[in-house]
N, C-alpha and C positions, 0 to 999 in steps of 0.2 A: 504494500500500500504506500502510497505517495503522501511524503510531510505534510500539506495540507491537508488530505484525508484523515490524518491520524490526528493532527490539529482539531478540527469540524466533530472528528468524532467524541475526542473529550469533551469539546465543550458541549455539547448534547447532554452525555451523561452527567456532566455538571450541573447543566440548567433542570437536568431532571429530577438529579438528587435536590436540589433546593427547592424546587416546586412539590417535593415531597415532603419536604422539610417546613416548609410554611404553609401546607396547604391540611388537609385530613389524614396526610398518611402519619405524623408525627401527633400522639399522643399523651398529655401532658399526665403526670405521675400526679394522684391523688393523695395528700398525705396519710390519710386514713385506708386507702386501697380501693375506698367504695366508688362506683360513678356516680357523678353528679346527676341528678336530677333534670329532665329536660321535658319542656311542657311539650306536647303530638299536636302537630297540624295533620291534618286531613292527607296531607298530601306524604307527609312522612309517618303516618301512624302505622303503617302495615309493614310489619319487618320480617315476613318469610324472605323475600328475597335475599336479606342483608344475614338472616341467621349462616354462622358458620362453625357451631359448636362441635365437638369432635363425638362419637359415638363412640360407648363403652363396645368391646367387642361381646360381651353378650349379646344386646341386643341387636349386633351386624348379624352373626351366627343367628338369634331367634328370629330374623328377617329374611336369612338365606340368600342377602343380598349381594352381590358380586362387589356393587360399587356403596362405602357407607352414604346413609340417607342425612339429609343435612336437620341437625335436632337443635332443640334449646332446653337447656335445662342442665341437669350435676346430681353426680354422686347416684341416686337411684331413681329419679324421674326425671322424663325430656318427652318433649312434644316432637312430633315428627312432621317436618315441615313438607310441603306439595311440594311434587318433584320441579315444578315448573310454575311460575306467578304466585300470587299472596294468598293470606286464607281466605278471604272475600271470596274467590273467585268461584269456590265452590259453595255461599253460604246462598237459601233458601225464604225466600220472603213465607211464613204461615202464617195466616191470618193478622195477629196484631205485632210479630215477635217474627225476627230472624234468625233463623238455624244455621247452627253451622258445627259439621262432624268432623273430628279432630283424632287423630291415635295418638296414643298417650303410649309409654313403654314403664312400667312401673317394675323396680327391683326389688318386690318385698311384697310380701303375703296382704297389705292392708290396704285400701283405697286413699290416695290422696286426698286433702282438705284441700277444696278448693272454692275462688273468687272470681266474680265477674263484675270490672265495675269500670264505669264508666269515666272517661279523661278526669269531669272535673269531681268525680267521686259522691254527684248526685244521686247517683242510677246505678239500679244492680240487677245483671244478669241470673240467670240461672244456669245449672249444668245436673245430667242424668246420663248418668255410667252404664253403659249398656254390655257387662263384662261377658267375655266369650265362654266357652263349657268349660275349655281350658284353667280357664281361672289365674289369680294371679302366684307367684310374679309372671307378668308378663304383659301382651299389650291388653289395654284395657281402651275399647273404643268410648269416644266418649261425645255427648250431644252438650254444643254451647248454644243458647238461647238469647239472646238481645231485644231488652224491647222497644230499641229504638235506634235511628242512626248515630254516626257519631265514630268519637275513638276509643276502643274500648280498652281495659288489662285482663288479661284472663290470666289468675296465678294458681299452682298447684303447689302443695308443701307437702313433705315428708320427712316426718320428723327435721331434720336440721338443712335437707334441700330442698331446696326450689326451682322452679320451672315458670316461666313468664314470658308472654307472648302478647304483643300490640295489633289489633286488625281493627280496622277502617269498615266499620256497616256501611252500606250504601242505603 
């Protein structure tokens, strides 16, 4: 390669590192560890897309999956995100309430506690486990009910983990 090529080409990578560097790809260190709090617009409330959590290899193995399935959640509960677009895309307008069917992977004999509630914490969802013969641990399908638009938090605990997940009702 010719001295100006090699010139043109660092400075690329330069300008790329810095635009990484000032831009989202640099994340600032929380002194406590926790993320800061960040109020959902409409347009950013639905985060299947963005989930990139890593899958225990149980649940890769109880899925028989080739390729892991992108989850959110830790430790012994994670939501299993649609293989393609956000949760909306498969939720159900019924009657006065929006449905929307979710798989839940749970590592422990008990059903998660779980929450559905709305951005500004006016408004609460509903949820009904509709668990397999199987039983748990394992996947427990599970029905989220909305009674209105909006951005909602759907949270699941177990014992000391958690699983949380942001979707945009239309």
């Amino acid at each position: 390669m010719n001295p100006m090529g090699s010139l043109l080409r660092l400075l690329a990578i330069g300008l790329a590192i810095f635009v990484c560097l000032v831009s989202a790809c640099a994340t600032p260190e929380r002194p406590n560890g926790e993320d800061e709090a960040v109020p959902m617009s409409p347009q950013s409330c639905d985060d299947a897309e963005s989930i990139s959590g890593i899958p225990p290899a149980q649940l890769v193995a109880d899925l028989g999956a080739e390729i892991p399935p992108r989850v959110a959640g830790e430790g012994r509960i994670f939501f299993i995100a649609p293989a393609v677009g956000s949760w909306a895309d498969s939720a159900e307008r019924r009657g006065t309430e929006t449905s929307l069917k979710v798989g839940i992977w749970v590592n422990d004999v008990h059903e998660p506690e779980m929450s559905v509630t709305s951005e500004n914490d006016e408004n609460q969802g509903r949820i009904e486990f509709a668990p397999t013969s199987e039983g748990l641990p394992g996947f427990l399908p599970t029905g989220i009910y909305f009674p209105g638009p909006g951005c909602w938090r759907v949270t699941a605990v177990l014992g000391g983990d958690t699983a949380t997940i942001n979707v945009a009702v239309p």
